[in-house]
PyMOL CGO cylinders between C-alpha atoms (Angstrom):
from pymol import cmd
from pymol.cgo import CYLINDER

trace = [
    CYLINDER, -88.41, 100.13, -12.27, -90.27, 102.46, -14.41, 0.3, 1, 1, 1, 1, 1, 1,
    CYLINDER, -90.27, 102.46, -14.41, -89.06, 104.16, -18.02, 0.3, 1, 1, 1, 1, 1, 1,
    CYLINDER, -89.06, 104.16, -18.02, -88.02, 107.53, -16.06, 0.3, 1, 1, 1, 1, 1, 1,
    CYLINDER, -88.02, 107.53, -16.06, -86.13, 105.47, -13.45, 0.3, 1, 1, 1, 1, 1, 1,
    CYLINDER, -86.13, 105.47, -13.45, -84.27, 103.60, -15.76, 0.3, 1, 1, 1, 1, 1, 1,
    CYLINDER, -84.27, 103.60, -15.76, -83.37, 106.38, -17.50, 0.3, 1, 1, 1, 1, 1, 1,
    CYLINDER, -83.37, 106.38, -17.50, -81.59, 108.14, -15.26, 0.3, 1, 1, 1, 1, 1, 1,
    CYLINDER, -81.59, 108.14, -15.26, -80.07, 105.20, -14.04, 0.3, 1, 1, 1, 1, 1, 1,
    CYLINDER, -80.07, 105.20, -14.04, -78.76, 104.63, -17.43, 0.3, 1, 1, 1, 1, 1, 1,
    CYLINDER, -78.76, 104.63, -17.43, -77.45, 108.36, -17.56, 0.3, 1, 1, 1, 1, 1, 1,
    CYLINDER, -77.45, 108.36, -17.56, -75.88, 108.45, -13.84, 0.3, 1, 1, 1, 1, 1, 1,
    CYLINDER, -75.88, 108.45, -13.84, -74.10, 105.23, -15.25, 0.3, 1, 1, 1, 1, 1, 1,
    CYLINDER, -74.10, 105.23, -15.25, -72.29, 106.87, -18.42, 0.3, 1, 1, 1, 1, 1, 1,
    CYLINDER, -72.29, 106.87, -18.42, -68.91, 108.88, -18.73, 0.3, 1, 1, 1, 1, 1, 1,
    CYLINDER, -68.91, 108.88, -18.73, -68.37, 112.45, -17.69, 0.3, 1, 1, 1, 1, 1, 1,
    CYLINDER, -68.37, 112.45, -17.69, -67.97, 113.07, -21.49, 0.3, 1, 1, 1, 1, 1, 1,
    CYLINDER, -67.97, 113.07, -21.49, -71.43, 111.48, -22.73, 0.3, 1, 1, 1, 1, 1, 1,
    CYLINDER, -71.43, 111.48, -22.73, -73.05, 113.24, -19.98, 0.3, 1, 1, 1, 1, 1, 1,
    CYLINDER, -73.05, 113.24, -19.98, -71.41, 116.46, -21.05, 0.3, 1, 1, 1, 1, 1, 1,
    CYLINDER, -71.41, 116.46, -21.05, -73.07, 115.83, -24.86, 0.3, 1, 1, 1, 1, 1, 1,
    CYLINDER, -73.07, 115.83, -24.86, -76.76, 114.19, -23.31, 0.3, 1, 1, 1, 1, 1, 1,
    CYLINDER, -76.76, 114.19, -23.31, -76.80, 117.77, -21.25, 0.3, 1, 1, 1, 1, 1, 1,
    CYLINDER, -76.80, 117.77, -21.25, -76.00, 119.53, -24.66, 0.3, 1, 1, 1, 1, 1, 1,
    CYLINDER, -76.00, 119.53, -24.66, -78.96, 118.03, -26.43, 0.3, 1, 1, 1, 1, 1, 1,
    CYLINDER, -78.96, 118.03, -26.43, -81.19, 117.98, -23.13, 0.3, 1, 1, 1, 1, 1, 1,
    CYLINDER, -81.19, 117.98, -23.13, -82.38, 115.21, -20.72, 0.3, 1, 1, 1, 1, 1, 1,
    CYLINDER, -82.38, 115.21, -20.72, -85.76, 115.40, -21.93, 0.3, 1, 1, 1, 1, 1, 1,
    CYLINDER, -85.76, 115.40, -21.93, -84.57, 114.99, -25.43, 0.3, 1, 1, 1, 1, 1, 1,
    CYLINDER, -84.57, 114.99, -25.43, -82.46, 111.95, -25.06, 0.3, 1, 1, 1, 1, 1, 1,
    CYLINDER, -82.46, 111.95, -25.06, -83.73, 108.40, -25.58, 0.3, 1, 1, 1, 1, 1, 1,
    CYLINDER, -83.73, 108.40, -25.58, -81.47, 105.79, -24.63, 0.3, 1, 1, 1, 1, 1, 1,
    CYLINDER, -81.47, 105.79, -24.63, -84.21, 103.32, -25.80, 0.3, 1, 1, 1, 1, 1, 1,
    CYLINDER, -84.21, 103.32, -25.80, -84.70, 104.19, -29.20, 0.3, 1, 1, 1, 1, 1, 1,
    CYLINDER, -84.70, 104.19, -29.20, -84.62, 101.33, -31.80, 0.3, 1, 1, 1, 1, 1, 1,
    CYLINDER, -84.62, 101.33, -31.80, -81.38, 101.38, -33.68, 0.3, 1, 1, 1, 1, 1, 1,
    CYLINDER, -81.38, 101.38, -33.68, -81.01, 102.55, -37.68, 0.3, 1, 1, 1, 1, 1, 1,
    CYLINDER, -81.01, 102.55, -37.68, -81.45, 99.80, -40.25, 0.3, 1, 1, 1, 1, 1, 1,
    CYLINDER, -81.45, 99.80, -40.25, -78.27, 99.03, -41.94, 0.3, 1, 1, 1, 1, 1, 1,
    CYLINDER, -78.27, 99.03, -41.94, -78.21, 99.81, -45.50, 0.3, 1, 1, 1, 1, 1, 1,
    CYLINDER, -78.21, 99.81, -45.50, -77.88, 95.94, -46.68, 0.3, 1, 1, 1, 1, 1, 1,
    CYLINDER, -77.88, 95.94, -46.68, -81.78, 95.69, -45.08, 0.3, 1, 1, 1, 1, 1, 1,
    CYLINDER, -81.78, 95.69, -45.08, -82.73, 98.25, -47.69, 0.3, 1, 1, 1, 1, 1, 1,
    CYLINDER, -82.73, 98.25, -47.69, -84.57, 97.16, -50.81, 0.3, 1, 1, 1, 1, 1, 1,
    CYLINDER, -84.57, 97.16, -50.81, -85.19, 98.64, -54.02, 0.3, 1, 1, 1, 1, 1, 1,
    CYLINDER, -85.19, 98.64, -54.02, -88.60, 97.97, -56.21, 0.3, 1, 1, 1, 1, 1, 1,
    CYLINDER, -88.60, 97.97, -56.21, -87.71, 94.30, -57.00, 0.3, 1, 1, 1, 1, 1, 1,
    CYLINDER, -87.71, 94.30, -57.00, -87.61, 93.60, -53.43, 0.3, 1, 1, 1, 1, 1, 1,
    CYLINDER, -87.61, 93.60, -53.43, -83.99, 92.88, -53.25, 0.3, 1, 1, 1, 1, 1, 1,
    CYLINDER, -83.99, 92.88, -53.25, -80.92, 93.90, -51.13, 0.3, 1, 1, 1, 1, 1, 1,
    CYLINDER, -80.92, 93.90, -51.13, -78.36, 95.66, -52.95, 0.3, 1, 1, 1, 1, 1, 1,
    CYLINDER, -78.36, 95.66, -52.95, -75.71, 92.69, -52.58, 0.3, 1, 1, 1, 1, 1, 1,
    CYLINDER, -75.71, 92.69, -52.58, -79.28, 90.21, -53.77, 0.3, 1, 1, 1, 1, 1, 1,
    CYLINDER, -79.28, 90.21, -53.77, -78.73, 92.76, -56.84, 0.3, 1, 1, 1, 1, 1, 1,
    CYLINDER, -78.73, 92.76, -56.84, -75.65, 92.52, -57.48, 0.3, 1, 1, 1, 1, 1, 1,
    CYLINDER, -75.65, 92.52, -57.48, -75.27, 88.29, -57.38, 0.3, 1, 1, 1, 1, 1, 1,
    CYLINDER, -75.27, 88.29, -57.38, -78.91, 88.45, -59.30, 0.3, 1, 1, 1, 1, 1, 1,
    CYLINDER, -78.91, 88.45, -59.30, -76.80, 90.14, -62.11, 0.3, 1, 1, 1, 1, 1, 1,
    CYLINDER, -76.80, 90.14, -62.11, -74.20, 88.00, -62.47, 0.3, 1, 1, 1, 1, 1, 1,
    CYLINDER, -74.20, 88.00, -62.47, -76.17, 84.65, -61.52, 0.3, 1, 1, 1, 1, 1, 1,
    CYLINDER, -76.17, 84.65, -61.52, -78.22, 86.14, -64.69, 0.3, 1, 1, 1, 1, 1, 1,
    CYLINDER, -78.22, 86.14, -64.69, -75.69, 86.87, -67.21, 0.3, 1, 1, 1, 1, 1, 1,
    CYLINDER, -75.69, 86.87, -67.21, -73.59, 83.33, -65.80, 0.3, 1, 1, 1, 1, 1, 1,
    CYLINDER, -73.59, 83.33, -65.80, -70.62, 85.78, -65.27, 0.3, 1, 1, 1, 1, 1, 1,
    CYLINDER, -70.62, 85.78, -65.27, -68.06, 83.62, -62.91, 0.3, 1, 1, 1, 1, 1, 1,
    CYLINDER, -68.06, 83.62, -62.91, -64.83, 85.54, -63.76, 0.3, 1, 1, 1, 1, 1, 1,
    CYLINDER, -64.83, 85.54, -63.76, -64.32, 88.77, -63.78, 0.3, 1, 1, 1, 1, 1, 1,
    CYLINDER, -64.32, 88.77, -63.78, -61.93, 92.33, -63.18, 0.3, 1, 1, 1, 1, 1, 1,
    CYLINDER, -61.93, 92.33, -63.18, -61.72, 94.64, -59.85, 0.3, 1, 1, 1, 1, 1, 1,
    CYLINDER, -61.72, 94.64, -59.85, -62.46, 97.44, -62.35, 0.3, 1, 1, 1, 1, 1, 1,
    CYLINDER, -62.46, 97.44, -62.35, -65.92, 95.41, -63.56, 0.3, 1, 1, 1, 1, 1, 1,
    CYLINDER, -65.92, 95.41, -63.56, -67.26, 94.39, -60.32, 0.3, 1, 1, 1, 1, 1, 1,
    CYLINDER, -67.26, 94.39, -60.32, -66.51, 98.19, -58.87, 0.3, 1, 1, 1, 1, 1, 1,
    CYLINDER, -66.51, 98.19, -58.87, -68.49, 99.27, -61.86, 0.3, 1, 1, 1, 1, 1, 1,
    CYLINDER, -68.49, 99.27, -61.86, -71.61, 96.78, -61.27, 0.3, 1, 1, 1, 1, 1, 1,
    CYLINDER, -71.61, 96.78, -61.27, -71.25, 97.76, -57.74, 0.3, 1, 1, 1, 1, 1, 1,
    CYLINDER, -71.25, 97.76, -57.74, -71.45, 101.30, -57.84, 0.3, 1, 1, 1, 1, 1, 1,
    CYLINDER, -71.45, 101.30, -57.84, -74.72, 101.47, -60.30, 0.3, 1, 1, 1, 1, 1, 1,
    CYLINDER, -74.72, 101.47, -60.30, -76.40, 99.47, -58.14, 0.3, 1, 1, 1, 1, 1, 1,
    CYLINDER, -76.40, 99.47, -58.14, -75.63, 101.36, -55.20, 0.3, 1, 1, 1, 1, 1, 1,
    CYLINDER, -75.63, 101.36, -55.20, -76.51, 104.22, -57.67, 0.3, 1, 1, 1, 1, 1, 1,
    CYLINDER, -76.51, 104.22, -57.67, -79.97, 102.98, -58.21, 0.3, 1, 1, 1, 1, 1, 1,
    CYLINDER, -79.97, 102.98, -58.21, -80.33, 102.53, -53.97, 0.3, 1, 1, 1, 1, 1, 1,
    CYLINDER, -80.33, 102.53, -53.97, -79.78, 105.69, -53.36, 0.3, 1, 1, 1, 1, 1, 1,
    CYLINDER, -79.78, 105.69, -53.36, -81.33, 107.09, -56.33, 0.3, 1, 1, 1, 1, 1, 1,
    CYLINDER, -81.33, 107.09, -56.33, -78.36, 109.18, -57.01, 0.3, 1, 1, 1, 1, 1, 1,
    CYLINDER, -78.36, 109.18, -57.01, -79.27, 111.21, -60.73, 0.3, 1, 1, 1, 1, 1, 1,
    CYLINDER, -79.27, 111.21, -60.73, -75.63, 110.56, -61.49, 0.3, 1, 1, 1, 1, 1, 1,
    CYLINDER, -75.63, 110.56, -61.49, -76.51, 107.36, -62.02, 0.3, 1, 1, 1, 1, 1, 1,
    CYLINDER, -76.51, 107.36, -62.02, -79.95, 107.75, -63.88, 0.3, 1, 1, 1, 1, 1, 1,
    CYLINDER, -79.95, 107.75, -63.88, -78.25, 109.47, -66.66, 0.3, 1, 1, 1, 1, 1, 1,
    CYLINDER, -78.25, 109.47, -66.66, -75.96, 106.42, -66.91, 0.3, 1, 1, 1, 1, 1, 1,
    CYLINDER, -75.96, 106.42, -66.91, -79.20, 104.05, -66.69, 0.3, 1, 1, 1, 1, 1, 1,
    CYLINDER, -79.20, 104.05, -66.69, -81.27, 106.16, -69.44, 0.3, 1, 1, 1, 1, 1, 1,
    CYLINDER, -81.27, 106.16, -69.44, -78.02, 106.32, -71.60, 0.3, 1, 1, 1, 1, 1, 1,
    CYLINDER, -78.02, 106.32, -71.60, -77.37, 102.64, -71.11, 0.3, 1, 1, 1, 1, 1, 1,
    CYLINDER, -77.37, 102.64, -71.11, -80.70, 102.18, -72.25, 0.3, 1, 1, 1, 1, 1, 1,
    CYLINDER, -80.70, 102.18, -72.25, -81.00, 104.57, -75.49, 0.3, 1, 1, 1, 1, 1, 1,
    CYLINDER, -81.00, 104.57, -75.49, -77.29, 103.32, -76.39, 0.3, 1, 1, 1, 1, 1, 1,
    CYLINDER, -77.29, 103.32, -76.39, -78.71, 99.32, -76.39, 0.3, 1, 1, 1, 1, 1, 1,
    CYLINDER, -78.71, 99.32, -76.39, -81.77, 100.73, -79.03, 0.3, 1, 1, 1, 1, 1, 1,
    CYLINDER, -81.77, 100.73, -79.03, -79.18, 102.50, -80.82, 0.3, 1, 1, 1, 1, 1, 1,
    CYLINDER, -79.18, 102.50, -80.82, -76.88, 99.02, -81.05, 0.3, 1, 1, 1, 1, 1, 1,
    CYLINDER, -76.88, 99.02, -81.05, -80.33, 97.01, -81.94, 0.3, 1, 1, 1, 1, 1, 1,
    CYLINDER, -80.33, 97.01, -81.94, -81.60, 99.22, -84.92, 0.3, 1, 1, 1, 1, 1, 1,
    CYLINDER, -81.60, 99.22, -84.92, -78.34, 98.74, -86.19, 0.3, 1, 1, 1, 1, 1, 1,
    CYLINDER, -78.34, 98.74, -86.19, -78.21, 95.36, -85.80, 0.3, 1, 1, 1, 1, 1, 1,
    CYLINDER, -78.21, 95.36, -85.80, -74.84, 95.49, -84.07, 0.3, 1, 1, 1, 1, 1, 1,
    CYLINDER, -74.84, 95.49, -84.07, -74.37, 92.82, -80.34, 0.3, 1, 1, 1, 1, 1, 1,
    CYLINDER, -74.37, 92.82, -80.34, -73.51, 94.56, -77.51, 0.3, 1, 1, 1, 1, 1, 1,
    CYLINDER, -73.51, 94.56, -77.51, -70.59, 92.49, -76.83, 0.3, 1, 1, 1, 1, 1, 1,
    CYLINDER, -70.59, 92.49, -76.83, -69.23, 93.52, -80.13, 0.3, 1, 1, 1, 1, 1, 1,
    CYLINDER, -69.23, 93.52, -80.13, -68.88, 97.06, -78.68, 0.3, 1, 1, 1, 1, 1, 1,
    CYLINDER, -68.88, 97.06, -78.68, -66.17, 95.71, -76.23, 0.3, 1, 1, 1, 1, 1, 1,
    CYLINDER, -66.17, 95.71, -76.23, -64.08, 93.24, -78.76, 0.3, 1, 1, 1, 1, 1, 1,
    CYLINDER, -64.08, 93.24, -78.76, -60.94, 94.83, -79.99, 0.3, 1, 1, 1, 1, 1, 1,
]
cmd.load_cgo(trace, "trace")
């Protein structure tokens, strides 16, 4: 059975209603064979890791083992920040990264910033 052939077989097969939508878009058009979207977790960023690879790499690297909802939301969402390259999340990068200079030339530890 050749492409064409299964084609249609593979239309005649489907529902009234997807045959409705196929018509909509056009036979020709339509390619039941087409190789499906890669997921988002196959994605990779510069360092040649998955966003969850990010996300353990950060707290494998820091030896974080406890921690909040609200701090793991916030690790979370800057690196699916970075993914997407969302410029919401490049202003928090560059001002994480001026603030850090800021704490350094005045001798002051980050954690320090956080104590009470």
């Amino acid at each position: 059975m050749d492409h064409d052939e299964q084609k249609k077989a593979i239309y005649e097969r489907l529902s009234p209603r997807r045959k409705k939508f196929i018509d909509k878009i056009g036979f020709a058009k339509w390619d039941p064979f087409q190789e499906p979207k890669h997921p988002i977790e196959i994605r990779r960023d510069v360092t040649k890791r998955t966003a969850q690879e990010l996300f353990r790499a950060f707290f494998d690297a820091n030896e974080i083992q406890e921690y909040s909802n609200a701090y793991g939301r916030g690790v979370y969402e800057v690196c699916m920040g970075v993914f997407s390259r969302d410029e919401r999340f490049r202003g928090v990068f560059d001002f994480c990264l001026w603030y850090d200079q800021q704490l350094k030339e005045k001798g002051i530890r980050p954690e320090d910033v956080w104590e009470r």
